[in-house]
ZADRENMAR-739358 format. One line per 5 residues: number of its first residue (from 1); their letters; for each residue x, y, z of C-alpha. Coordinates in steps of 0.02 Angstrom, whole numbers, plus 50000, padded with zeros to 5 digits. Each point is the difference from the previous one (the first is absolute). Example, Ala and Ser with C-alpha at 12.3 -4.5 7.8 and 13.67 -1.06 7.14 Angstrom:
BEGIN
1) as) 50615,49775,50390  50069,50172,49967;
END
This chain:
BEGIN
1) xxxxx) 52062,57323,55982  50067,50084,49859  49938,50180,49963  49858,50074,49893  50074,50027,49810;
6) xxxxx) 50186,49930,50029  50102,49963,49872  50153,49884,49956  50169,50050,50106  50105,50098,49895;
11) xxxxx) 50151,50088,50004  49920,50186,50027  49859,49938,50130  50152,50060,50155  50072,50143,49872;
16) xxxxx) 50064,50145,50120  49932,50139,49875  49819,49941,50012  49856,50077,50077  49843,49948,50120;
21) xxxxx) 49855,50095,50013  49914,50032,50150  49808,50007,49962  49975,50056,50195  49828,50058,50013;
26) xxxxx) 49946,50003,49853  49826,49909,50026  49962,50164,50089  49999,50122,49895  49864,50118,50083;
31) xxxxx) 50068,49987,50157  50180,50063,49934  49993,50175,50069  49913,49937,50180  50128,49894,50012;
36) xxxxx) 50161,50109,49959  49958,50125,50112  49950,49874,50137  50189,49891,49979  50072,50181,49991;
41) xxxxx) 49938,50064,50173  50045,49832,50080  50164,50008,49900  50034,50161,50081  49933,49977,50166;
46) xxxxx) 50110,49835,50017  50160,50093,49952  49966,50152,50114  49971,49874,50155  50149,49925,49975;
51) xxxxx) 50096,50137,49956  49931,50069,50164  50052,49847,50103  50177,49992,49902  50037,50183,50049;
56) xxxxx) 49948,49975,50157  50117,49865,50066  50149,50072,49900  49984,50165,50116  49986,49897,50158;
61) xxxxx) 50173,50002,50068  49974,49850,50106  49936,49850,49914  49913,49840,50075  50035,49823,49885;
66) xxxxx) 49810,50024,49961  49993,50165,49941  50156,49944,49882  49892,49872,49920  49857,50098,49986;
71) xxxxx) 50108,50121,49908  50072,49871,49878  49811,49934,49992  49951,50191,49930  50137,49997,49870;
76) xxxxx) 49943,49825,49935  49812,50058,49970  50065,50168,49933  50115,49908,49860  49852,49855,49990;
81) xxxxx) 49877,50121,49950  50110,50109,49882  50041,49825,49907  49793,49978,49986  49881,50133,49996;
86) xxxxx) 50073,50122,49874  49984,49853,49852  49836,49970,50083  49947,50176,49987  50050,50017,49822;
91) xxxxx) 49918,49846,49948  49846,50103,50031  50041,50136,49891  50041,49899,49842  49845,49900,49953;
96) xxxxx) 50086,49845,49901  50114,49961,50146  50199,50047,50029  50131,49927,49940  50152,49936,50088;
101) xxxxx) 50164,49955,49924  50032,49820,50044  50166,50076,50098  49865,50126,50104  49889,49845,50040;
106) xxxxx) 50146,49906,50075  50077,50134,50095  49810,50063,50055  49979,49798,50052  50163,49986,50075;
111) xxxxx) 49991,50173,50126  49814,49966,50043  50037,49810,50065  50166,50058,50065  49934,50151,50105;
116) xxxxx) 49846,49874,50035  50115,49889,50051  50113,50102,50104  49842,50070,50110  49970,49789,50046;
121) xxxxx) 50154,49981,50061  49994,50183,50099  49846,49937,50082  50087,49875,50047  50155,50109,50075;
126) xxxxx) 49841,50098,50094  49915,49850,50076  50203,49934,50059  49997,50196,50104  49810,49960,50070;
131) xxxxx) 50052,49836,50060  50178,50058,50093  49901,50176,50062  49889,49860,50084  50089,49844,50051;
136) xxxxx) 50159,50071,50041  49973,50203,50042  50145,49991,50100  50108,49945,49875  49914,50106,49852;
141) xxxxx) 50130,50149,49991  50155,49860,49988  49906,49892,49858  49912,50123,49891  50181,50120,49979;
146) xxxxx) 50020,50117,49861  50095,49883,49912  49872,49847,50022  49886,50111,49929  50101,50068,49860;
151) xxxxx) 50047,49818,49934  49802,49954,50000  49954,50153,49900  50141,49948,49880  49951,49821,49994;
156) xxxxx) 49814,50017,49985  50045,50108,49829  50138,49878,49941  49888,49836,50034  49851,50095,49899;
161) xxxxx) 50108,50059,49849  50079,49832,49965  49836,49902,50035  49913,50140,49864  50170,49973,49885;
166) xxxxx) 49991,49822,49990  49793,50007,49958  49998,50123,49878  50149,49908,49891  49893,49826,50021;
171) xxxxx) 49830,50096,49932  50095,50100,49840  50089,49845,49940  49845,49921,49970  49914,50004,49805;
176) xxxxx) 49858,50130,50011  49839,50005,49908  49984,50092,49807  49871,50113,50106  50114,50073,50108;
181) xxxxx) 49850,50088,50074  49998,49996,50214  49858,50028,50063  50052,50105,50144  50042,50157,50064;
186) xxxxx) 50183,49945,50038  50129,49866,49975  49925,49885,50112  50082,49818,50012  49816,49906,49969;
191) xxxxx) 49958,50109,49865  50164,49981,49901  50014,49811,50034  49848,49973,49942  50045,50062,49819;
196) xxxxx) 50161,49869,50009  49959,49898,49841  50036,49831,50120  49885,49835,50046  50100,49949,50156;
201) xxxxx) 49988,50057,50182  50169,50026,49984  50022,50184,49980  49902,50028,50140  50147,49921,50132;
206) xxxxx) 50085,50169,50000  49846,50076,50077  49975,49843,50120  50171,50032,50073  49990,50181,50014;
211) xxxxx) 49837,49979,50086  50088,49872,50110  50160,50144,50043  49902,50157,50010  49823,49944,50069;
216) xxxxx) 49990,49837,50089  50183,49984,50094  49982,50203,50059  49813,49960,50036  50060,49863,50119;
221) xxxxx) 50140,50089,50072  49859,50118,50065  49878,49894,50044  50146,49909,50114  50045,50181,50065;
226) xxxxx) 49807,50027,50060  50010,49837,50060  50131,50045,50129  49921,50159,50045  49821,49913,50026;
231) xxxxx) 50098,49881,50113  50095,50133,50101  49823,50107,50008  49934,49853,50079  50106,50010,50160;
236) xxxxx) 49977,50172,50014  49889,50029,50158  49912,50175,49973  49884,50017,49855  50048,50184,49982;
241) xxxxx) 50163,49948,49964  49966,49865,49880  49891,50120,49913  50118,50122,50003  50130,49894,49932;
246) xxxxx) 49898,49938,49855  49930,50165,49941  50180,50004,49946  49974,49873,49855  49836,50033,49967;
251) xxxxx) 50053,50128,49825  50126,49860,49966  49894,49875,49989  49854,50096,49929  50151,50037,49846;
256) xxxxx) 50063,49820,50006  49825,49943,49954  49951,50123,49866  50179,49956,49923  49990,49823,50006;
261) xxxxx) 49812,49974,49953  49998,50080,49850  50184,49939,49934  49944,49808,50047  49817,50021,49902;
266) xxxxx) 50125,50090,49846  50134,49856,49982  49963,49846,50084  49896,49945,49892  50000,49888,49831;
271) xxxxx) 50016,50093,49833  49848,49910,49952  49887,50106,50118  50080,50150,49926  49837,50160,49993;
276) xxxxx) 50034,50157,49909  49869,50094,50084  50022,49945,50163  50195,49990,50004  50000,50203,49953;
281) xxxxx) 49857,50047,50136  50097,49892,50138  50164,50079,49929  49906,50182,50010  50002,49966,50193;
286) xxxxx) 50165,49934,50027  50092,50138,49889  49881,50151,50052  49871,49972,50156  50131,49909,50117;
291) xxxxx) 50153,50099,49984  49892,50157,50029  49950,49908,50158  50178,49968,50061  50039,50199,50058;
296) xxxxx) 49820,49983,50077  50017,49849,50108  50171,50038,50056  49965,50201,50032  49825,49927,50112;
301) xxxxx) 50076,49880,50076  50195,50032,50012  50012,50103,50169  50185,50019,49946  49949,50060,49828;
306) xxxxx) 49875,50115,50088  50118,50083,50105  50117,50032,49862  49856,50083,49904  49965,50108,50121;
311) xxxxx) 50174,50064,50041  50003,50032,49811  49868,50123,50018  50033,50070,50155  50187,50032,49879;
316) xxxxx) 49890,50076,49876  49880,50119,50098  50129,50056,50102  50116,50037,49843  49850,50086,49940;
321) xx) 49974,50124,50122  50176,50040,50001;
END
């Protein structure tokens, strides 16, 4: 369906020098300060957990392949949050809405799907280390070498970048609307393709086959991992031990399927059931509530993670008291 107000393709509707505006939340006008100061303490809580976690594995000396990912995992929601919340935060302080240079809205589209896209495929990476920790622990120190684990990390960010690159050119070659007006709080790929000045399905193909790379062939890849490590559970005699080997996953999982359910409610989807309103609440969880939950899960439920924390402050008091 074409959108509300377009006008006939012209030569300026893809014009590099033009401008969006983000309206963000600007239906909520009384609750503006409430909610600045509530995005800003999550904003800030998010970045000093991961921060936290970050700091943490870089000072241990010897690193498992989990506590490597979990690492790289930190850095993605630090840069995933720095790319969101501060254009979120100051669409709240100006009441008609932001603008964006047509350039910003690409690159801000572009780095959010990318680093989006590069945490799919390092779930992925994760689940592979479950499933070899548990099927073959004998083997796990041989498989899951420095280098192994090296080439993932540099893969998952490579495969996410050029899905993102590829997406973001299909989306800004299409004609936009006169309006230029998105209502959002960000460059989201919903809310800017539904201002493309188009009657087709067509434009939406890009996002089909994105969706297909970065959600449902990673999603697969760890459901087939799980799979294994159901299987191998299953032969395990002792229930102690096949608890104790599947309180292992548990914060993986519990991240898998925050990441997953609210990405596959975002994009796979028709433009046709497109929602402002409910697009930018959803979007409010998926850019703010769950990457705050990330350094929680792991820290709870990480007994690596938790031992590294606490030799970081054991560091600290002692340094302290010298």
């Amino acid at each position: 369906m074409p959108c509300e107000g377009c006008m006939e393709r012209d030569n300026k509707s893809t014009d590099p020098t033009m401008e969006f505006l983000l309206l963000g939340f600007s239906e909520l006008l009384c609750l503006r300060v409430l909610l600045f100061l509530i995005f800003l303490i999550v904003h800030l809580v998010t970045l000093a957990g991961n921060v936290m976690i970050f700091i943490a594995v870089v000072m241990e000396p010897s690193r498992p392949p989990m506590l490597f990912f979990l690492c790289q995992l930190s850095v993605i929601e630090l840069c995933y949050t720095l790319v969101i919340v501060p254009k979120a935060l100051l669409s709240l302080i100006v009441v008609d809405g932001s603008t964006i240079s047509f350039t910003g809205c690409a690159a801000q589209m572009h780095l959010f799907v990318a680093l989006g896209g590069a945490e799919c495929f390092l779930l992925v990476a994760m689940s592979y280390d479950r499933y070899v920790a548990i099927c073959q622990p004998l083997h796990y120190v041989v498989v899951m070498s420095e280098g192994l684990c090296l080439r993932l990390a540099v893969a998952c960010c490579l495969g996410g970048f050029a899905v993102a690159l590829g997406l973001t050119v299909a989306v800004f070659r299409l004609p936009f609307c006169q309006s230029r007006r998105i209502n959002h709080f960000f460059c989201d790929v919903p809310a800017v393709l539904h201002l493309a000045c188009t009657q087709s399905y067509t434009p939406e193909l890009p996002l089909l086959a994105a969706c297909v790379l970065l959600l449902l062939l990673p999603f697969l890849l760890i459901l087939t991992s799980y799979v294994c490590i159901a299987a191998a559970l299953l032969r395990v005699t002792p229930s102690v031990g096949r608890c104790k080997a599947f309180s292992t996953c548990i914060s993986h999982l519990a991240i898998t399927l925050l990441h997953y359910g609210c990405a596959t409610f975002m994009y796979i989807r028709p433009k046709s059931s497109y929602s402002p309103a409910r697009d930018k609440m959803v979007s409010l969880v998926y850019t703010n509530i769950t990457p705050l939950l990330y350094p929680f899960i792991y820290s709870l439920r990480n007994k690596e993670i938790r031992g590294v924390l606490r030799k970081m402050l054991k560091r600290k008091k002692t340094a302290q008291l010298n």
